[in-house]
C-alpha positions as CSV (number, residue, x, y, z in Angstrom):
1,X,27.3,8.4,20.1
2,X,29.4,8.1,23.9
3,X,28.1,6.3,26.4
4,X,25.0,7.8,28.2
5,X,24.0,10.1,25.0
6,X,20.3,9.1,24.6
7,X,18.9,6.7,21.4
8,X,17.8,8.2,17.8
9,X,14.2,7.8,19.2
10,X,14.6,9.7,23.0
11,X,16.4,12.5,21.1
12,X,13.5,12.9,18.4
13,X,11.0,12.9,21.0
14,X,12.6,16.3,22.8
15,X,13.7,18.0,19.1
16,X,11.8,19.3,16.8
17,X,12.4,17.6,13.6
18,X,14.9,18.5,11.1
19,X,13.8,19.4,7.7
20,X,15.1,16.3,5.1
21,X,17.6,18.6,3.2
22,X,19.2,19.5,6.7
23,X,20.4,15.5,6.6
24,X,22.3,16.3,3.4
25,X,23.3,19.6,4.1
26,X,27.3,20.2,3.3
27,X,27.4,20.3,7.1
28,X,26.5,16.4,7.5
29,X,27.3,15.0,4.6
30,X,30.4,12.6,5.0
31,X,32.5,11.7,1.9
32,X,34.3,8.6,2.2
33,X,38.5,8.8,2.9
34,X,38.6,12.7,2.4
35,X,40.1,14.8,4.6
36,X,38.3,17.8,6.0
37,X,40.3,20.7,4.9
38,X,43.4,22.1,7.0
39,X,44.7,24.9,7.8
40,X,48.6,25.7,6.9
41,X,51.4,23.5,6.9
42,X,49.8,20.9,9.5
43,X,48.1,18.3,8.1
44,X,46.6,15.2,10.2
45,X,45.6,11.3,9.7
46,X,42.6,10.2,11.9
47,X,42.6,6.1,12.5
48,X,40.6,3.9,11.8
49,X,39.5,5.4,8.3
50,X,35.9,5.4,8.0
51,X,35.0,2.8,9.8
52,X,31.8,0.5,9.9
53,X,30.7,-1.0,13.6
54,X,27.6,-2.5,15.0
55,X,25.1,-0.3,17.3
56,X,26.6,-1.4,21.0
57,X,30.4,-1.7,19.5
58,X,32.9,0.5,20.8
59,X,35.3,2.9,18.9
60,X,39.3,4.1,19.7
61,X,40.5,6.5,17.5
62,X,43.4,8.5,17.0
63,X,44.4,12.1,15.0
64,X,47.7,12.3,14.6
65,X,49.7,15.0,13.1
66,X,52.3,15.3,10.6
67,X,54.0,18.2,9.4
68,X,57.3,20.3,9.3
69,X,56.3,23.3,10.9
70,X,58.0,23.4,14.4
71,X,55.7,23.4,17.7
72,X,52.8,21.1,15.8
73,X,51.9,19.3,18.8
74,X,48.4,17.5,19.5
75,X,48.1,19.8,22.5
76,X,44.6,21.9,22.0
77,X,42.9,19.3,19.4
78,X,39.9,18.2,19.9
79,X,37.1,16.2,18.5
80,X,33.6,17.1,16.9
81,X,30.8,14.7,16.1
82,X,28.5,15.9,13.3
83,X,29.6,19.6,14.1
84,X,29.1,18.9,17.6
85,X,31.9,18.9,20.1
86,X,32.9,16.4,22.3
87,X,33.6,16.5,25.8
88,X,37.4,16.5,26.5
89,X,36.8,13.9,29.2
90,X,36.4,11.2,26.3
91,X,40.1,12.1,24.8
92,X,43.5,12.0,26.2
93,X,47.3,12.7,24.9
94,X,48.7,9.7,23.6
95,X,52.2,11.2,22.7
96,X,53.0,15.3,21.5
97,X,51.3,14.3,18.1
98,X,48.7,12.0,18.5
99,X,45.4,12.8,20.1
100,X,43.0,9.7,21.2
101,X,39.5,9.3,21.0
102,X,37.4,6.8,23.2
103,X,33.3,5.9,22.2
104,X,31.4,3.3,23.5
105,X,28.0,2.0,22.9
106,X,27.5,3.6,20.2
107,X,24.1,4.0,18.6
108,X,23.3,4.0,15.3
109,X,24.3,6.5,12.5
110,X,22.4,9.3,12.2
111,X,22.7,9.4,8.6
112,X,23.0,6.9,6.0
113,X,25.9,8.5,4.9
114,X,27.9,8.3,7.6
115,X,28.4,10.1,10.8
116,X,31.1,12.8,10.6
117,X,33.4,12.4,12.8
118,X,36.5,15.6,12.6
119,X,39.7,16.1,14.3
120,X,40.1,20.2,14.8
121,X,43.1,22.5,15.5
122,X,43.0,24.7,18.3
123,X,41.8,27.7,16.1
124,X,39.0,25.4,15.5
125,X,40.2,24.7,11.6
126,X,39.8,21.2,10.2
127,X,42.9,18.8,10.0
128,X,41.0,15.8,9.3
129,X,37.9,13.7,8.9
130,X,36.6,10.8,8.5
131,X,33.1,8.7,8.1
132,X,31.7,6.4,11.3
133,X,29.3,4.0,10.2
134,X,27.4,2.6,12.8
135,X,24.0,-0.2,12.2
136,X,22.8,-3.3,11.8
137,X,23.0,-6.3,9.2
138,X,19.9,-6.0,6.8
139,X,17.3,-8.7,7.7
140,X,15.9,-11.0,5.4
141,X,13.3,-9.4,3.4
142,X,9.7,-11.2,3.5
143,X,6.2,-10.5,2.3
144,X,7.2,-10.4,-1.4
145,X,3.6,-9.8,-3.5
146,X,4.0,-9.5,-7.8
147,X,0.7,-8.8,-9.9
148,X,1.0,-8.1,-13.8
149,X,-1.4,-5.3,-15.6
150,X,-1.0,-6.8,-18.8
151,X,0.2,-10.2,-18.7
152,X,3.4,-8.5,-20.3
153,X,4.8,-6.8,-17.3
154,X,5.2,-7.8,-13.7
155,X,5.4,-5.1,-10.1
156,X,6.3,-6.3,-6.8
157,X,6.7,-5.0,-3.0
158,X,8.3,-6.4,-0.4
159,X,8.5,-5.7,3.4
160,X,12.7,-5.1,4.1
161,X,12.3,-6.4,7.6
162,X,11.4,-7.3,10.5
163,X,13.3,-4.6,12.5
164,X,13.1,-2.2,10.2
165,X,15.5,0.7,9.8
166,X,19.6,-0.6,9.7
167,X,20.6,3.0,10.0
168,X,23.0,2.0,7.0
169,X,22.0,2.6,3.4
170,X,20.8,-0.9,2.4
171,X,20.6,-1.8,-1.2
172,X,17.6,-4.1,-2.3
173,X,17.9,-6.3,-5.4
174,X,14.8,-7.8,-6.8
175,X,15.6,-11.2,-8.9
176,X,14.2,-13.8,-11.1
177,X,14.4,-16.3,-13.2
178,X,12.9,-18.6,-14.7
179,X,12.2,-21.6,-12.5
180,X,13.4,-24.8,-14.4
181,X,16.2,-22.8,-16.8
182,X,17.3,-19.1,-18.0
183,X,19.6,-17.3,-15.7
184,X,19.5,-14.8,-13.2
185,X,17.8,-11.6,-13.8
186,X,18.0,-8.4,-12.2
187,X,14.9,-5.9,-11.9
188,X,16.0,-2.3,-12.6
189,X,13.4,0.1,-12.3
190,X,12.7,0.4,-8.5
191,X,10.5,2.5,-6.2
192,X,7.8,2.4,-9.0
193,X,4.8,1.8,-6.2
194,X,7.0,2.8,-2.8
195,X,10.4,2.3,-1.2
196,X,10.3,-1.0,-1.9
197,X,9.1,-1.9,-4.8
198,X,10.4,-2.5,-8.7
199,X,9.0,-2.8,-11.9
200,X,9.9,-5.6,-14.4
201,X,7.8,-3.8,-18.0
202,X,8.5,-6.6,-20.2
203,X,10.2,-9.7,-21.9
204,X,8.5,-12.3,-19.5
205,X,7.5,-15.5,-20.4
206,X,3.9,-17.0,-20.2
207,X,2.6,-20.3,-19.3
208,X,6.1,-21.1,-17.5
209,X,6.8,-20.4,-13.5
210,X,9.1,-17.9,-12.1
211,X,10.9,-17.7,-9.1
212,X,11.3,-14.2,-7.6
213,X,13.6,-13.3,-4.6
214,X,14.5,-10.2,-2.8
215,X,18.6,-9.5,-1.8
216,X,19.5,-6.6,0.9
217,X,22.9,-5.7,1.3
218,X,24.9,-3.2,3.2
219,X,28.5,-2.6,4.9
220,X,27.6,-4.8,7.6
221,X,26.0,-7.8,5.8
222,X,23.6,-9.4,3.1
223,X,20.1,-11.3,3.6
224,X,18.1,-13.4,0.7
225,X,14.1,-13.7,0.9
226,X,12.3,-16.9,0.8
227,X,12.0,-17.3,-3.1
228,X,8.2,-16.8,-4.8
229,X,7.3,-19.0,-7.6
230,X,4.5,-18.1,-9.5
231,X,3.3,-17.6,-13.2
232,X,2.6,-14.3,-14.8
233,X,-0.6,-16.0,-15.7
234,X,-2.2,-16.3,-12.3
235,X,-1.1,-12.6,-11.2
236,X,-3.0,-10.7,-13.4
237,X,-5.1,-7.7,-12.1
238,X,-6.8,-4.7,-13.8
239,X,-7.6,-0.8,-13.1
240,X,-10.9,-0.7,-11.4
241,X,-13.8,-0.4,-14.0
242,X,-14.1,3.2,-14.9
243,X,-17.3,4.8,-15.8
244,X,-19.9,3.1,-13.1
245,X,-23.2,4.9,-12.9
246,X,-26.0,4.5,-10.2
247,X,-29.4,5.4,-10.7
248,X,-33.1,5.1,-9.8
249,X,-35.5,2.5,-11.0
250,X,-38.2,4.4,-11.8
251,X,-40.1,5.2,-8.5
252,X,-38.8,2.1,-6.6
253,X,-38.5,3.5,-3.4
254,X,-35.9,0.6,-2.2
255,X,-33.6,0.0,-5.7
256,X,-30.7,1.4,-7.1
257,X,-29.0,-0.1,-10.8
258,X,-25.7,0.0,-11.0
259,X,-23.5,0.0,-13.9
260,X,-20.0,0.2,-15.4
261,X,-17.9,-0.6,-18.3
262,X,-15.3,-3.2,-18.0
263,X,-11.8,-2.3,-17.4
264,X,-10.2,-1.9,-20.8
265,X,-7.0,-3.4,-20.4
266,X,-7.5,-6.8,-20.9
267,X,-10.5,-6.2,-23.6
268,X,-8.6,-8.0,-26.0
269,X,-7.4,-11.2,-24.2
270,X,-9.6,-14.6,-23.5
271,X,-10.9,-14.1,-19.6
272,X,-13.4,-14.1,-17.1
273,X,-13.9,-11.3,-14.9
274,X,-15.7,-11.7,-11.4
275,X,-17.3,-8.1,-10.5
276,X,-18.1,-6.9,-6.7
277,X,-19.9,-4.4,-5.5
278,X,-20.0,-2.6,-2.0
279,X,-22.2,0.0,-1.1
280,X,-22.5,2.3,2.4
281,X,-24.9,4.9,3.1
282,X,-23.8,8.8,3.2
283,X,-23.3,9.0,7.3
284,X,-22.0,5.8,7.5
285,X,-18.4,4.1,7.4
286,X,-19.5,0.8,6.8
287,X,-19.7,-0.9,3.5
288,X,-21.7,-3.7,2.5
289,X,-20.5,-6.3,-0.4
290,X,-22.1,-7.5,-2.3
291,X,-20.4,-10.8,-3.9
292,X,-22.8,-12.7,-6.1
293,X,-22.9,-9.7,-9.7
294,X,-20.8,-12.6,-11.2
295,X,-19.5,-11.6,-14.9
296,X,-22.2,-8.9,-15.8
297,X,-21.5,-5.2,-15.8
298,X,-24.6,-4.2,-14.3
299,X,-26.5,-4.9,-11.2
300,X,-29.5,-3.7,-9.2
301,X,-29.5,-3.0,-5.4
302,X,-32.6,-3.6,-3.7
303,X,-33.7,-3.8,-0.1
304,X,-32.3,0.2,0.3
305,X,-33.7,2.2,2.3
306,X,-36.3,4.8,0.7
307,X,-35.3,8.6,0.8
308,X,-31.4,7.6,1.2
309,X,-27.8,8.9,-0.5
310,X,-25.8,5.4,-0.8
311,X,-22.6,5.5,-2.0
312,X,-21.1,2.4,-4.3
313,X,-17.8,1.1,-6.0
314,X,-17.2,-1.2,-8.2
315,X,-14.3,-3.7,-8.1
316,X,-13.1,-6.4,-11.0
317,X,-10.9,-9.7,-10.5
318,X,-10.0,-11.2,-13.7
319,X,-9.8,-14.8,-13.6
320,X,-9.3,-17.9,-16.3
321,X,-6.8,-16.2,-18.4
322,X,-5.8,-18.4,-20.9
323,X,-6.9,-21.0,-19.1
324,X,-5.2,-20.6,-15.8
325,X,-7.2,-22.2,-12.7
326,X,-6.2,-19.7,-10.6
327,X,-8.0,-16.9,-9.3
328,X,-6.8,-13.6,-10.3
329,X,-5.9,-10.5,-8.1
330,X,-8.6,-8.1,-7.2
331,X,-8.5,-4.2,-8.7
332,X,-8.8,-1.5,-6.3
333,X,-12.3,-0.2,-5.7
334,X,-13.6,2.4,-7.9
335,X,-14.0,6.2,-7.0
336,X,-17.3,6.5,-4.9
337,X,-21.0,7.0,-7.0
338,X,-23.8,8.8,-5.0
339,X,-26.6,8.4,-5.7
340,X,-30.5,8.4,-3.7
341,X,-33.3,6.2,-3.5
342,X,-36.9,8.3,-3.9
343,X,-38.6,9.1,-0.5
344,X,-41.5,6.7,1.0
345,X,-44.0,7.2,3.8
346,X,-43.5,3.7,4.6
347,X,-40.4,2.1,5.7
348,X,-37.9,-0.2,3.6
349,X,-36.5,-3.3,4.9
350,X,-32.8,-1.9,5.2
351,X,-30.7,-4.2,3.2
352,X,-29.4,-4.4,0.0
353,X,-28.6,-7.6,-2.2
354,X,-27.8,-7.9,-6.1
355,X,-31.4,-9.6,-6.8
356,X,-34.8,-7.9,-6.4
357,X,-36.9,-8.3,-3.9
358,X,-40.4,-7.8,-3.0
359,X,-42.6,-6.0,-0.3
360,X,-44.4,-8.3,2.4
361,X,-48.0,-8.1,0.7
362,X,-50.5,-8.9,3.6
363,X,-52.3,-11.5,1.4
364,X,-51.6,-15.4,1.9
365,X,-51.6,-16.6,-1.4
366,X,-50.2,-13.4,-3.1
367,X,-47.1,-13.7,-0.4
368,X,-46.4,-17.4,-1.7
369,X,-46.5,-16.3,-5.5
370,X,-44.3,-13.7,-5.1
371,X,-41.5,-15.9,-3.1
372,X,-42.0,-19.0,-5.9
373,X,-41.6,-16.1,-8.5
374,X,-38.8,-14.7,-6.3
375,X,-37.0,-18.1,-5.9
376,X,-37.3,-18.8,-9.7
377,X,-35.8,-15.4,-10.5
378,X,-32.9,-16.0,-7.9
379,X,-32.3,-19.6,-9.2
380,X,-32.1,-18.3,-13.4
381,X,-32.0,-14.6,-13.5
382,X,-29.3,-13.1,-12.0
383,X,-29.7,-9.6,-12.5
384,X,-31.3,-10.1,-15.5
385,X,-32.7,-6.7,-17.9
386,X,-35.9,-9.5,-18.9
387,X,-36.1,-10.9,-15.4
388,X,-36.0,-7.2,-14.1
389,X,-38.9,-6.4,-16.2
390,X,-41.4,-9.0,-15.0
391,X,-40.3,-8.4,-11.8
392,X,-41.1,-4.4,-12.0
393,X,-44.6,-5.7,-13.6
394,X,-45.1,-7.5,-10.5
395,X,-44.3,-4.9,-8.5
396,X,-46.5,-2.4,-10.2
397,X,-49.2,-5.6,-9.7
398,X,-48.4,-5.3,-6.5
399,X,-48.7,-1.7,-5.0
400,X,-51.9,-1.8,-7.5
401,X,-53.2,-4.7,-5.0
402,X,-52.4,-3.0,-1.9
403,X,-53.8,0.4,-3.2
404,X,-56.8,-1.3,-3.8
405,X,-57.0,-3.7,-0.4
406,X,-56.6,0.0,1.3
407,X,-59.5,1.2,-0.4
408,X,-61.6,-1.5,0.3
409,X,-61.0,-1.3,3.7
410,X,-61.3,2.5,4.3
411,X,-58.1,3.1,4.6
412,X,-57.7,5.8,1.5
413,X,-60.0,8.1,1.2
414,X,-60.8,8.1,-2.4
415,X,-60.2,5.4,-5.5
416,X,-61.8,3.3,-7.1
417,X,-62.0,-0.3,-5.5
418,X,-62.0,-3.8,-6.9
419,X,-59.5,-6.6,-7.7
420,X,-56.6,-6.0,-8.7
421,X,-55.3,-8.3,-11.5
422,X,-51.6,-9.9,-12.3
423,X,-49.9,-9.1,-14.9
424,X,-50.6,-10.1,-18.2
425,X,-48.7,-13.4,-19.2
């Protein structure tokens, strides 16, 4: 706290830290306008009592002593500092009873609850004590984000500044209303997703805006967040889908089908939901999305890579609740699925979209009916359980045709060769 005593950050970086119930240990903890004990008759009176200052402000204190013992002088007192003592260099003798104390450029607390700063006899026994605040006016809070679970309830987080720590216990208010009437309402059950965060479980109002704004306040000052209108409506998100399941396709060397259940929650209102899907191989950190499973709850991967452990999530975004035109919030992803595509001596193309997709046949003709069947599934089929089972008809049409090209042209050993036929219409 004197001048010269290095910053909360120099000193952490040469100390080990200090275990979190050390800060409130009986030691530290400062206890507004109460006198640290004494010993005998003397008693003392340290001034100012507890004060608050900002981090750079200077400090002049005084212990004086009162009593009617004879010989109670302020000879021998000295000063301690959360149980540290001071150098006598930084106090002086103002008269036979009053001992002075000079601090400047002070740096912040080192607790919220105060620094302790004590005023000790000669025998080292406590006359008095009192609590130095020392931080900075709370900033205005910013980054204020609300999403509702249920349309009945509302969360929100906020970011308390852009500094950061005051060194003061700052208190945050979260509080709404509704925007064109009603009166001021104050959240009450805080910290429900982190520090800063509160939880509003019911009693909100739908298909009306509210505004929502954040107040921090401490010893030194008060700051009020921008305000956030929105309606409950347009907030609403969901627990990713639970039970998602990836399997083969039979022995299609470069497919996966995915599928899930959607997330229960919100079974009962009237909504859309928009479903992604990302997907990463076993040694790799990178995912791939996949953004075009629109409403279904199932999907197949194809382009994979044969004889490879992919990993995919599942992720829902409801949207069009009652109505609203607004996009809704996305879910966090679901718990990683593994699962493998079979093994093939030749190699897959590598990537992976929602829609099936065929090999490169060698044939002309056959490579333009499979893109116009192709396009047309694209165009109307999404995904499709029908579409999906022409298109494995083709397929098996399709390695039938190669098979027998092979053969034709010596390439397999044994088989029997000829002309492969489509499927039947």
């Amino acid at each position: 706290m004197p001048a010269g005593r290095p910053g909360p950050a120099a000193q952490s970086a040469r100390r080990p830290p200090r275990p979190l119930s050390s800060l409130w240990s009986p030691l530290l903890l400062c206890v507004l306008g109460v006198p640290r004990g004494g010993s005998g008759t003397h008693t003392a009176v340290i001034s100012p009592q507890d004060p608050t200052l900002l981090i750079g402000s200077s400090l002049q204190a005084t212990c004086s002593i009162h009593g009617d013992t004879p010989g109670a002088t302020a000879e021998g007192l000295y000063w301690t500092l959360n149980g540290r003592r001071l150098p006598s260099e930084l106090s002086h003798l103002l008269n036979t009873s009053t001992l002075a104390l000079a601090l400047a450029n002070l740096n912040g607390s080192r607790q919220q609850s105060g620094d302790n700063l004590v005023c000790h006899a000669r025998d080292g026994s406590i006359l008095a004590g009192s609590c130095l605040y020392v931080g900075l006016p709370p900033e205005k809070p910013f980054n204020i984000s609300c999403w509702s679970r249920n349309m009945k309830d509302l969360t929100c987080r906020w970011t308390p500044g852009a500094h950061g720590d005051t060194f003061l216990h700052t208190n945050y208010s979260l509080k709404y209303k509704l925007r064109w009437y009603g009166q001021d309402n104050t959240c009450e059950d805080y910290h429900t997703v982190g520090p800063h965060s509160c939880h509003i479980p019911k009693d909100l109002a739908l298909f009306t805006p509210y505004e929502i704004w954040v107040e921090a306040t401490n010893r030194l000052g008060s700051a009020r967040s921008d305000v956030l209108t929105l309606d409950v409506l347009d907030v609403v998100t969901t627990d990713p889908p639970p039970d998602v399941h990836v399997s083969r396709v039979g022995g299609l060397e470069d497919q996966l089908s995915v599928r899930w259940v959607s997330p229960p929650a919100l079974k009962d209102f009237l909504f859309q939901a928009k479903y992604q899907i990302r997907y990463r191989v076993e040694d790799s950190v990178d995912w791939k999305v996949v953004d075009d499973v629109s409403n279904q709850t199932s999907c197949r991967l194809a382009g994979l890579k044969p004889g490879t452990v992919y990993f995919v999530q599942v992720r829902c975004n409801p949207f069009g609740i009652y109505g609203s035109k607004k996009a809704g919030i996305w879910s966090e992803w679901s718990h990683p699925t593994a699962a493998s595509t079979p093994r093939s001596e030749r190699p897959g193309p590598g990537g992976g979209v929602c829609e099936p997709r065929g090999g490169e046949p060698s044939s002309g003709p056959v490579r333009r009916e499979l893109k116009q069947f192709l396009g047309w599934l694209k165009k109307h089929a999404y995904c499709s359980n029908l579409s999906f089972r022409l298109y494995d008809q083709w397929r098996a049409w399709m390695q039938k045709s190669h098979k027998t090209r092979n053969q034709d042209e010596g390439i397999l050993p044994s088989g029997r060769r000829g002309t492969a036929r489509g499927p039947a219409g």
